[in-house]
VOGU-3710 file (C-alpha; in Angstrom, 3 decimals, decimal comma):
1> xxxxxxxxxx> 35,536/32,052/-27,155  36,081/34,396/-24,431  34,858/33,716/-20,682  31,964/36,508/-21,570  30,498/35,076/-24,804  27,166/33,095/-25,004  26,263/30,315/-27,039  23,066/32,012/-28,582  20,279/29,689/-28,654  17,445/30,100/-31,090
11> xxxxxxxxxx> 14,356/31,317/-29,742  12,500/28,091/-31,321  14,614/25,795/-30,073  14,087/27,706/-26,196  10,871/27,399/-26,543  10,899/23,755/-27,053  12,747/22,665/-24,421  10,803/24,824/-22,159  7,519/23,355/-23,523  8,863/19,442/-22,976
21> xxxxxxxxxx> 10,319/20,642/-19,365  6,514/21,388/-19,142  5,075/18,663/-20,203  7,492/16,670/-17,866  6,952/18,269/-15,267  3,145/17,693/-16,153  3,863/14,313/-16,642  5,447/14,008/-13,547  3,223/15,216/-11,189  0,038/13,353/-12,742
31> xxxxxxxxxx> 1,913/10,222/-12,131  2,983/11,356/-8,013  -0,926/11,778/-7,620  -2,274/9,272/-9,129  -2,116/5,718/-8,222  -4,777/2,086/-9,014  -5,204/1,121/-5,420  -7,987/2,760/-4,541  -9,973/0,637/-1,614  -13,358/0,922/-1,037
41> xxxxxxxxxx> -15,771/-0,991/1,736  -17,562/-3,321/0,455  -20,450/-2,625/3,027  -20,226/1,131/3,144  -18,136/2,084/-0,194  -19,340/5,979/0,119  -17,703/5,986/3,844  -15,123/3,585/4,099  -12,202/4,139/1,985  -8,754/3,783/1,452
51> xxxxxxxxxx> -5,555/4,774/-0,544  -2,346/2,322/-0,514  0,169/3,297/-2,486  4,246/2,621/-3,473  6,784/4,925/-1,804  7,734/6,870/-5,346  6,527/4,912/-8,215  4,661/2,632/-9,798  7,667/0,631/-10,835  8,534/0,340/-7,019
61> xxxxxxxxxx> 10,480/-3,303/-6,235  10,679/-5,010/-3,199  14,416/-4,953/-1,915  16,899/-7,324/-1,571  17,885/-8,304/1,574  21,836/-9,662/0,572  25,072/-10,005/2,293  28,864/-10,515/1,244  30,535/-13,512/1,842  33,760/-12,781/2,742
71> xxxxxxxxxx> 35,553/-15,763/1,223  34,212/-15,227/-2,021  33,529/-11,436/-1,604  30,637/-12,921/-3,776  27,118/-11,741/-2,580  24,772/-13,846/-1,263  21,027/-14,070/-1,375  18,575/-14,323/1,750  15,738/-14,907/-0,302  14,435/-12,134/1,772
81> xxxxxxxxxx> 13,051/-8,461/0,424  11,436/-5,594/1,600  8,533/-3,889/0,755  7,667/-0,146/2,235  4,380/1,136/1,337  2,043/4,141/2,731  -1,703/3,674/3,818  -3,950/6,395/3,918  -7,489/6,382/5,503  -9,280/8,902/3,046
91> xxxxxxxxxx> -13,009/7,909/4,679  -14,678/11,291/5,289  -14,930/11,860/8,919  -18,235/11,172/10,805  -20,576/14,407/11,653  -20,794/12,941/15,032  -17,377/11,796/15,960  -14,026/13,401/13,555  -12,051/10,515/14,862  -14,007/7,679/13,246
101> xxxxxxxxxx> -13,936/5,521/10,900  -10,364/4,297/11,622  -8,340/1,899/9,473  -7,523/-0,737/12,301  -6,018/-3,143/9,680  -4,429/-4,269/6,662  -3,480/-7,626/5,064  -1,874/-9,070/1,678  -3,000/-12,025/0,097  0,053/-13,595/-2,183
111> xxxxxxxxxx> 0,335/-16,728/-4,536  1,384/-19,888/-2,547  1,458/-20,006/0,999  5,063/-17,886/1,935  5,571/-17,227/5,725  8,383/-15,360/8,080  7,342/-11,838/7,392  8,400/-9,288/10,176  7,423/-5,653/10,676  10,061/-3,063/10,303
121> xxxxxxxxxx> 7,942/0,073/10,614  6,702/1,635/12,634  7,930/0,055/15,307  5,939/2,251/18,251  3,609/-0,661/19,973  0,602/0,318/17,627  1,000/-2,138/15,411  1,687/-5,543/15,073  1,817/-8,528/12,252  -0,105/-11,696/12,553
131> xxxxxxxxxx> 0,752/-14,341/9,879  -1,734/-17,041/8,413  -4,821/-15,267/9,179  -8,472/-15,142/7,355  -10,765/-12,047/6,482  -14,464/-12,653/5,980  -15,494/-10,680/3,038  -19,235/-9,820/2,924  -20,714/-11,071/-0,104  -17,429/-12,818/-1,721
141> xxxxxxxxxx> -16,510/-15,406/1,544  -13,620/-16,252/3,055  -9,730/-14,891/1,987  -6,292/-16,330/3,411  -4,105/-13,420/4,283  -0,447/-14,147/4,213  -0,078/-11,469/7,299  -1,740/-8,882/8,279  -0,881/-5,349/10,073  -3,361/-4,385/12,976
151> xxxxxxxxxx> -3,799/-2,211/15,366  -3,539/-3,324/19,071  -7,488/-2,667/19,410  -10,734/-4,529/20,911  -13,400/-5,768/19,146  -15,216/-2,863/19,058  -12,172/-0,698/17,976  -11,022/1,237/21,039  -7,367/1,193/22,272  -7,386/-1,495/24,877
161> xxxxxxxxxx> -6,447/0,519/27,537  -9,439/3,012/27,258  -12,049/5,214/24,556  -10,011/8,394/24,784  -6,852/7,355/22,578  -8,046/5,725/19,836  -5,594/3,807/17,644  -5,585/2,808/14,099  -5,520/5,445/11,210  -7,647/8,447/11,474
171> xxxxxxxxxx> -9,936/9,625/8,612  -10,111/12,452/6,330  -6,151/12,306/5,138  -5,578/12,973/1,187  -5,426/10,744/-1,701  -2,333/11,363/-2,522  1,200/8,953/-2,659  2,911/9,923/0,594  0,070/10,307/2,619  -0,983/8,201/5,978
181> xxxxxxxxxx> 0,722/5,977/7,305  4,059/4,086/5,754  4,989/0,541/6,862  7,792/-1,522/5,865  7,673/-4,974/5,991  10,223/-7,811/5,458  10,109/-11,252/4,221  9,792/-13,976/1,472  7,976/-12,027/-1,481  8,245/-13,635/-4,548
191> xxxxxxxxxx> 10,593/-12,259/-7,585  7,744/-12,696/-9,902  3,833/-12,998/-9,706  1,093/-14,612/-12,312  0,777/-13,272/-15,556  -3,419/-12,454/-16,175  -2,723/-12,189/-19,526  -0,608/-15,401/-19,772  0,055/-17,969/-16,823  3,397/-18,877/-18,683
201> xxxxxxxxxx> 4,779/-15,660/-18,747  5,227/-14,378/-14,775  6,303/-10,276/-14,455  8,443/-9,090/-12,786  6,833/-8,155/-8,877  6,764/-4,613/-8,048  4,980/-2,720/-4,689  2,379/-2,018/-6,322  1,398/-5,345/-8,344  2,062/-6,732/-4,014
211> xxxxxxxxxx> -1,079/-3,893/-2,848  -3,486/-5,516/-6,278  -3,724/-8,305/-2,923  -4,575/-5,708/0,176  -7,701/-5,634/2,124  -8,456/-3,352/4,531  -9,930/-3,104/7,974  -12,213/-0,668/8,947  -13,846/0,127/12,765  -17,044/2,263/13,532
221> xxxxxxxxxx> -18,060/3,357/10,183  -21,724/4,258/11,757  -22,775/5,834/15,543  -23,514/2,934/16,967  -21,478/-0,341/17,280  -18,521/-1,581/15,970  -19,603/-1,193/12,633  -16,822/-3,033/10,938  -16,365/-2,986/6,825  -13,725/-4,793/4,917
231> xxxxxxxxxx> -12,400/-2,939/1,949  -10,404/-4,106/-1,303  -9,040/-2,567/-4,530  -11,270/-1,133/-6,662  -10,720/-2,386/-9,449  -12,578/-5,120/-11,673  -9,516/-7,115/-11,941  -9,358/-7,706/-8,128  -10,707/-11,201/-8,164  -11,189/-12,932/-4,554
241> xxxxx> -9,413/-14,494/-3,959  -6,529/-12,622/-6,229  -4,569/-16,184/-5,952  -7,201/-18,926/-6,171  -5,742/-22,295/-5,761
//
């Protein structure tokens, strides 16, 4: 075959692989946009709500945090991963204020009691991780967070320094993987979580099966006061706790 010949294709078999390029592509971008974790207030569920999500995919893993030992030139284990994930504040903005409500926090629960988690990113003062804390739920009681990412704000959910530079995660940003705010967070998450279906059978832990366990901290979701809300997947198979003793 000379260098100006074509392979001629039939026009059936084209048009198949043009329809399943379609229907991947389809495929593809219904998966990017859609993702479980949506988080809703339990006070205010019509104006306090969230979207935390897995860099990529669903099928997201925390990473290994390994080195090589030289001897050997074996690789060793820390025990340590690292999980990246994105929070987005999708609470329409108040008619009074754009800047409020604000996601001013978010925390993990996780089987056992692991501890030694550090924040990666960002790394910009906003934000910092508190390990072993609680979060009262309204209506459901007390939770155990593992850690928790917050905001450096008051009480009453202004920057400490003064009103005019809020911090914290503004509202009105998409529902959409990608979108927010990403954090990456290091420490010792476990290889494998419980099994609803069957306690003897643990899967495998990815991101997102790690967010099934996020609650989220919302400031001034009405005019006047701090007007706090907690929010949590919604979802009915978000127990609380997730992990009960």
């Amino acid at each position: 075959m000379t260098t100006t010949e074509r392979v001629r294709v039939p026009r059936s078999a084209r048009h198949r692989r043009t329809l399943i390029a379609l229907l991947a592509a389809i495929f593809i971008a219904s998966i990017a946009g859609v993702s479980a974790h949506i988080v809703r207030g339990v006070i205010y569920p019509a104006l306090a709500t969230a979207f935390v999500s897995s860099l990529t995919a669903t099928q997201d893993a925390p990473v290994k945090i390994m080195w090589v030992n030289q001897a050997t030139q074996g690789t060793v284990d820390t025990g340590l991963r690292v999980v990246c994930f994105y929070a987005a504040n999708t609470s329409p903005a108040r008619a009074d204020d754009a800047d409020w409500p604000r996601v001013t926090a978010v925390g993990f629960e996780l089987p056992g009691a692991p501890s030694g988690f550090s924040l990666l990113e960002p790394l910009d003062g906003e934000w910092e991780l508190v390990e072993g804390g609680e979060a009262a739920i309204p209506g459901h009681g007390t939770v155990a967070l593992d850690f928790a990412l917050r905001a450096h704000v008051n009480p009453a959910g202004w920057f400490r320094k003064g009103p005019q530079d809020p911090l914290g995660i503004p509202p009105g940003q998409p529902q959409t993987r990608g979108s927010g705010t990403r954090f990456c967070v290091s420490g010792p998450f476990p290889d494998t979580l419980p099994n609803p279906s069957d306690p003897n059978q643990p899967i495998a832990t990815t991101i997102e099966q790690i967010i099934n366990g996020a609650v989220v901290g919302f400031h001034r979701v009405q005019p006047h006061g701090p007007s706090t809300d907690v929010g949590l997947w919604e979802n009915p198979q978000r127990s609380v706790p997730l992990y009960p003793e």
